[in-house]
FITI-298608 format. One record per residue: residue in one letter; z, x, y of N, C-alpha, C in turn. Coordinates in steps of 0.1 Angstrom, whole numbers, plus 5000, padded with zeros to 4 digits. Layout:
<atoms>
aZXYZXYZXY;...
</atoms>
This chain:
<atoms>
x819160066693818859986705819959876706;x820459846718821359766722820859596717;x821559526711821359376707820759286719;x819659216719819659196731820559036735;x820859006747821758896746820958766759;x820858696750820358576754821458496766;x821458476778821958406784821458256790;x822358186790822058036793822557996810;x822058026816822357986834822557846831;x823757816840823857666843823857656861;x822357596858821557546871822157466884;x823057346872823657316883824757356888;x825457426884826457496888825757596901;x824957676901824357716907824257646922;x823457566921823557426931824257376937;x825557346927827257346933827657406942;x827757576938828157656945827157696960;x825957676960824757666973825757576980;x825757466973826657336984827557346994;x828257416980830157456984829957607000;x829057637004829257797010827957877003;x827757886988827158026986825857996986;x825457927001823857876999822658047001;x823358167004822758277008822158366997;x823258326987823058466973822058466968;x821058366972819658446962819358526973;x819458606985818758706993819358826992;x820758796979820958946974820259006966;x819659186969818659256959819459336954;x820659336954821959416943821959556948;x822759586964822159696965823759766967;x824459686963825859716959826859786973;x826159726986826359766997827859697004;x827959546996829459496998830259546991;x830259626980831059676965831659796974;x830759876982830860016986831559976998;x831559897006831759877020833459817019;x834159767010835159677008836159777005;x837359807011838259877007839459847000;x838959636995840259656987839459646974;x838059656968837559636960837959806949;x838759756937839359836930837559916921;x837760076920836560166916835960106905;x837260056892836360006880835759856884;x834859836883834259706883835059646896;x833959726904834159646920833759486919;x833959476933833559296935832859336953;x832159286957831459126952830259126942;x829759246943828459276934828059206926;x829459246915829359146905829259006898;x830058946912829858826911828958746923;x827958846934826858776932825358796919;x826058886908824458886899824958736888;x826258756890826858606884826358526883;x826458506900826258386908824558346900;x823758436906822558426910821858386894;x822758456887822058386871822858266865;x824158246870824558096870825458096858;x826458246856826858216848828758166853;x828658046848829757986854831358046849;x831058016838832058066826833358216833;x831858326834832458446841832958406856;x832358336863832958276872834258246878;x834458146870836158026871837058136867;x836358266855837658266852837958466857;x837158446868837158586877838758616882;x839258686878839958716888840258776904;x839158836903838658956917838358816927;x837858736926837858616938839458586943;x839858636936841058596945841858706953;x841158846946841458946955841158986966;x839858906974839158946984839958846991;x840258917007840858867018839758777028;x838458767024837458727032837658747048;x837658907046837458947063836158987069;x835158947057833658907065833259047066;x833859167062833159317064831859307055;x831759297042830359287034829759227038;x830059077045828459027050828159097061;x829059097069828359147079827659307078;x827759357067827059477069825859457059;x825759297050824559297039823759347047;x822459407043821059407049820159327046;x821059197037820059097036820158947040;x821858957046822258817052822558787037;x822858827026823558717014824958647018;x825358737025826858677027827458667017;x828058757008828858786997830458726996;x830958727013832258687016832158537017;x831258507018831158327015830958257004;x830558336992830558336978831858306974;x832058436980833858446972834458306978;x834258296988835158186992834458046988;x833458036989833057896981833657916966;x833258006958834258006942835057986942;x836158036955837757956951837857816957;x837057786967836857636971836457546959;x835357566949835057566938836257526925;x836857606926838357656919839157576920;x839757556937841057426939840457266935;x839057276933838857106932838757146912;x838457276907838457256890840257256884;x840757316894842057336887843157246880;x842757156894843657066896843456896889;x843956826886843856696880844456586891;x844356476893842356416890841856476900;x840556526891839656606903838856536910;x838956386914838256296924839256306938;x840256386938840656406948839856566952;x839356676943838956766951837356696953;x837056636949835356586954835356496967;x837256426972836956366980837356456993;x837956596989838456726998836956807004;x835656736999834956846997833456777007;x833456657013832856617019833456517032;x832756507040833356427052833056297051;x832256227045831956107035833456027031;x834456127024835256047026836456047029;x836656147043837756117048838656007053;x837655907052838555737057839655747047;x838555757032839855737021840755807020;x840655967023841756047021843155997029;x842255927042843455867056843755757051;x843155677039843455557041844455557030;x844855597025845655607012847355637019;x847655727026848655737033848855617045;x848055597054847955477063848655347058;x848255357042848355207042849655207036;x850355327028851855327023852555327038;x852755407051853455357060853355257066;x852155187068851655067072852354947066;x852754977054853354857047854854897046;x855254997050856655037052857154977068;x856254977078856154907089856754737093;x855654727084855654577079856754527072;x857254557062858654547058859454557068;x859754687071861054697081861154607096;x859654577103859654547116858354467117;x858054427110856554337105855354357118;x855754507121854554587126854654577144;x856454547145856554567158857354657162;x857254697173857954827185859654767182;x860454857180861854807179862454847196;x862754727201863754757211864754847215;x865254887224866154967227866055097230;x866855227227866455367226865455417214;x864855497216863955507206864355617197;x864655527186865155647172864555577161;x863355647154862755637148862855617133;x864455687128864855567117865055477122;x864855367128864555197130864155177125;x863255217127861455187118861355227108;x861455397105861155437088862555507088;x863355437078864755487077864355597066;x865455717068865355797062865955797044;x867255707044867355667034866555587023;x865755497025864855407019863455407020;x862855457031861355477032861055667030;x861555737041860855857045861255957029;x862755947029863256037016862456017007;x862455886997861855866987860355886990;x860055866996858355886996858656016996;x858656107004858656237005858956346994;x859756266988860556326972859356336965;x858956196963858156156950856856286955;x856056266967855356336967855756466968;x856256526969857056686968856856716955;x857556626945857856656928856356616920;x855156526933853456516924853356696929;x853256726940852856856946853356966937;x854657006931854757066926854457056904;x854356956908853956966894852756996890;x851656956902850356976903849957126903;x850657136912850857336915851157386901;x852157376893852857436879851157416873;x850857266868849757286859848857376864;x847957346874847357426883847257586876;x848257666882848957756883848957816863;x849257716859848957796843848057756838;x847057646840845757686838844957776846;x845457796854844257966864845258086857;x846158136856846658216842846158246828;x845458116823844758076812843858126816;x843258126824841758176824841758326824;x842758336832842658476838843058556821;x843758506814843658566801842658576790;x842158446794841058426783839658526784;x839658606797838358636806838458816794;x837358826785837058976779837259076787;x837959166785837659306791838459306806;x839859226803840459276816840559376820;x840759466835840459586837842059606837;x842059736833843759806839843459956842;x843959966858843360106864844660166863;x844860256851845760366850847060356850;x846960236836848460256835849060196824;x849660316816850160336807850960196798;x851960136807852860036809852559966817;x852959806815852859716823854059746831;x853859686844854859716855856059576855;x857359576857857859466852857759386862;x857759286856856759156864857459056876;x859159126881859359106890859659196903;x858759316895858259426904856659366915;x856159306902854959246908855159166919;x856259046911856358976925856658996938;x857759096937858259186949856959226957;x856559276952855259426953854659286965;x853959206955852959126961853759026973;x854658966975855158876983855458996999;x856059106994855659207009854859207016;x854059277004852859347011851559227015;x851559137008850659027006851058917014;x852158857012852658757021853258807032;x854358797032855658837049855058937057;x854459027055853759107066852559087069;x851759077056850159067062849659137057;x850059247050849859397060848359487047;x847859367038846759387033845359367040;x845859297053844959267062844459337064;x845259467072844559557079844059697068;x844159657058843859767048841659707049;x841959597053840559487050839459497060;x840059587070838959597081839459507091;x840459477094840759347104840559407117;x839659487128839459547134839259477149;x837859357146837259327158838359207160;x837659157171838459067180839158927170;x838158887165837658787162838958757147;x838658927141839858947135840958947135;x841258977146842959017152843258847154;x842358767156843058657162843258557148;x842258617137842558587126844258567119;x843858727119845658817115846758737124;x846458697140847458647143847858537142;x846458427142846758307136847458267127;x846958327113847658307102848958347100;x849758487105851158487104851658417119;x851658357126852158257134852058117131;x850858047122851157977114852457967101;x852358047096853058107086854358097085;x854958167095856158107103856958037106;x855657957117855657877117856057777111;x855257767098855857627083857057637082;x857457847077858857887074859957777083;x859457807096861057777105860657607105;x859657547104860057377102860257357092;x860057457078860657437066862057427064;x863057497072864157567076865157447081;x864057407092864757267099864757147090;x863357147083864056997073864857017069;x865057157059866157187050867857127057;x867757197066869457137073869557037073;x868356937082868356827086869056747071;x868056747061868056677048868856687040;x869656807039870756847035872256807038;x872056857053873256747062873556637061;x872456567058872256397061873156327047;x872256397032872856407023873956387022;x874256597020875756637017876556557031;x876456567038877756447049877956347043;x877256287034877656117029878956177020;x879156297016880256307004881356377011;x880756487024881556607030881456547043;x882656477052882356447065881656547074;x882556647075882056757085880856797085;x879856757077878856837078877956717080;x878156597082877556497087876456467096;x877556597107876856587122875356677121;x875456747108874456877110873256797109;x873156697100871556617101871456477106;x872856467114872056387125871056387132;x870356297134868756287147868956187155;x868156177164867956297174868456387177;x868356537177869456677182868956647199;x869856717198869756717217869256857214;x868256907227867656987230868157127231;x869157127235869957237236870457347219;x870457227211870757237195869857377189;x870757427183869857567174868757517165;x868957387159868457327148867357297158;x867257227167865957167177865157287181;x865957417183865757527191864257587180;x864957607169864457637157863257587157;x862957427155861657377155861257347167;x861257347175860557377189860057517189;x860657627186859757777184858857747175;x859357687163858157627152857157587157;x857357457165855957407171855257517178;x855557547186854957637196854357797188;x855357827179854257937168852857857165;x853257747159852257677145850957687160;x851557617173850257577179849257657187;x849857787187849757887192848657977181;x849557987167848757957157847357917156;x847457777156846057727151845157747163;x845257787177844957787186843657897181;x844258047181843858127176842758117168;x843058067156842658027143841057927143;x841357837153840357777153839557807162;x839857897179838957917186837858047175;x838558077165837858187155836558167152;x836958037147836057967143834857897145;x835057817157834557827165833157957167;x833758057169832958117175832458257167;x832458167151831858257138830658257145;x830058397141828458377136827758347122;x827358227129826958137113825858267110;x825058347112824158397105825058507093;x826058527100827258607092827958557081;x828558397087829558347078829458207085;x829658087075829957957074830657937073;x830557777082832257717079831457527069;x832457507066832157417061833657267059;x832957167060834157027058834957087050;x835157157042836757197031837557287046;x836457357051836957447061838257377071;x837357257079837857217091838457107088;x838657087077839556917069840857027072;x840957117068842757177064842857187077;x841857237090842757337109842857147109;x841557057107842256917115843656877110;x843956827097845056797091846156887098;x846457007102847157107104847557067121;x845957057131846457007141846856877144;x847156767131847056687137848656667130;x849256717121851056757120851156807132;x850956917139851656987150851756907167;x850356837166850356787178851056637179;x850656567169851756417166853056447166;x853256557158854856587160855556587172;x854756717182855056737194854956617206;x853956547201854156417214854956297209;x855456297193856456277191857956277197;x858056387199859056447204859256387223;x857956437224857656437238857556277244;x857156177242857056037240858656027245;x859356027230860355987230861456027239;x861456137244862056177259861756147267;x860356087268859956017281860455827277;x860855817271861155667267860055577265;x858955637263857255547258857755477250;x858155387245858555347229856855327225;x856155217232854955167230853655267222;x854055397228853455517224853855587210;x855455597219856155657205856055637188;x856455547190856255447175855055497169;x853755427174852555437166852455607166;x852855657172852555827171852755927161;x854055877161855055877147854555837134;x854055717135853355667124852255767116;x851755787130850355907125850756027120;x851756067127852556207124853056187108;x853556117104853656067090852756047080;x851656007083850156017074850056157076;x849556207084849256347086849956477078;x851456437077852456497070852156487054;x852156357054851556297039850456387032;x849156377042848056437040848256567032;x848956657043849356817043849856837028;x851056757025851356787015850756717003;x850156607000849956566988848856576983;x847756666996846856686989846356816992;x847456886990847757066992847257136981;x847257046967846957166956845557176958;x845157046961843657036968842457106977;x843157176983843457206998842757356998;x842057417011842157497011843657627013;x844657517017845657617017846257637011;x846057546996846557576982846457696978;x845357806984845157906985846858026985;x847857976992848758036996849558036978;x849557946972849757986959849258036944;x848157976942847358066940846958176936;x846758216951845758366955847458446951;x848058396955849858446951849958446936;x849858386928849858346911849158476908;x847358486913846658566908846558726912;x847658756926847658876930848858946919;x849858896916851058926911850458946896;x849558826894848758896877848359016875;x847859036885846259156890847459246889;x848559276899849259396897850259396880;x850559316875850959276861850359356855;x849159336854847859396845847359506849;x847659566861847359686865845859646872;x845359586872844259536876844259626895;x845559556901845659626919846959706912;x846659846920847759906918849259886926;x850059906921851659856930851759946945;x852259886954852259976963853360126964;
</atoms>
């Protein structure tokens, strides 16, 4: 006879995850109807099944250090076909919401990502470093004349260095992050490997996974991305996506120019600001804007118009599309302001566009869109390990 094995549920954990999204899983009767229904769920030891009998007995441990949560694209096919309303696709996504607030260090920043309670402070922490950059430079007044916005926050002394510092917290955050979810994903008994002899070499993985996973999409439509609701999904997200790319693109010159010109004249002019409108470099982020907003447009009328009996949204949800619209749209009347010669407008606009930026990135590992690295770390394992097979 088999030994029998004593398990210890942690209760509150349990309760955590109800919080976080998985308030449905006890109306799962394990009828393995998401496991069968999911087409990217690999034969040996499908998912979600397994991690709602997880869930529902509370074992945490198996949990954190799942890898298959990060396999699932949450395109809402298994709930929507449960016959019992569990909503299995909201599980998964509460465990990795779950996830970005355990990964990461100090985790009083994922507890303050995780309720609307305290978004003052999330805002108030950035507010008050430009606030007093203000105050220094113009002791919190509109600068006369044409409106160019290093007046106010010079690029050399205020914008760079802040931006630095928080770039090199963000990536270091991401590194630890990133090899403690590796650690787990090793530590976890009985990794699966579906058929295969050799490990695949592991900058095959990367390849493999950054195609087919990131730059196209194109696991989406393996996912059931069918109805409407979906498509504006699929579209949001790679027009967002893009999006980031081409304003990633444009800091890059901008920052670089500005830079390298102090040593190389000729390239001086390339990060000068304001560009005139006509400029490739302006050209560039103006398509940017208009992807990104076009983007979230999509993205959030989605949302909007979930069926909560299907799927929930929640404050982790609508903290990342606000943060997101509120870079894209400050930017753009940014822009816009300052062609109209508002200064009175301009200025404070900018200001906000600067917290908002802050926001995006410094509390990204945070974030639900920390997800974009990640779900990237853990897909490239999965095919490492044979776990997804290579395309």
């Amino acid at each position: 006879m088999s030994k029998a094995v004593r398990i210890q549920p942690d209760l509150q954990f349990v309760k955590d995850l109800q919080a976080v999204g998985g308030d449905t899983l006890k109306k799962c009767y394990q009828c393995a109807t998401c496991s069968v229904a999911c087409p990217l769920s690999p034969a040996d030891g499908p998912f979600p099944r397994k991690e709602m009998i997880w869930a529902q007995w509370g074992l945490k441990d198996k949990l954190v250090n799942d890898i298959d949560i990060w396999l699932c694209h949450n395109c809402g096919q298994c709930s929507d076909l449960c016959p019992r309303g569990a909503k299995p696709g909201d599980l998964l996504a509460a465990l990795r919401n779950m996830a970005y607030k355990n990964l990461m260090v100090p985790k009083i920043l994922g507890t303050w990502m995780s309720s609307g309670k305290y978004l003052p402070l999330l805002v108030a922490v950035p507010a008050a470093i430009w606030l007093f950059v203000w105050y220094l430079v113009n002791r919190l007044t509109i600068p006369e004349g044409e409106i160019v916005y290093s007046k106010l926050f010079y690029g050399d002394y205020t914008i760079d260095p802040i931006f630095t510092l928080t770039f090199f917290f963000m990536v270091a955050t991401f590194v630890t992050g990133c090899a403690k979810l590796v650690k787990s994903f090793q530590a976890t008994p009985g990794t699966f490997v579906v058929g295969k002899a050799e490990k695949p070499c592991i900058l095959t993985a990367i390849k493999d996974t950054i195609v087919a996973e990131i730059l196209t999409h194109s696991k989406w439509k393996d996912c059931g991305e069918v109805k409407e609701s979906d498509q504006e999904k699929f579209k949001g997200h790679l027009l967002l996506f893009y999006a980031f790319i081409a304003l990633a693109v444009v800091t890059g010159i901008v920052a670089g120019g500005h830079w390298v010109g102090k040593v190389i004249d000729w390239i001086a002019p390339i990060g000068h600001t304001p560009m005139h409108l006509y400029n490739p470099v302006k050209i560039l982020a103006n398509v940017g804007a208009i992807a990104g907003l076009t983007g979230l447009t999509f993205l959030t009328r989605r949302r909007m118009n979930l069926d909560t009996s299907k799927s929930a949204s929640s404050f982790y949800d609508w903290y990342l599309l606000g943060v997101i619209w509120a870079v894209f749209v400050t930017g753009a009347f940014s822009e816009l302001l300052r062609l109209a010669g508002v200064a009175n407008l301009a200025y404070p606009v900018y200001f906000l566009h600067l917290v908002a930026v802050w926001m995006l990135f410094a509390y990204l590992p945070w974030s639900k869109l920390g997800h974009l690295v990640y779900r990237t770390v853990a897909l490239v394992y999965a095919r490492y390990t044979g776990r997804l097979p290579m395309n």
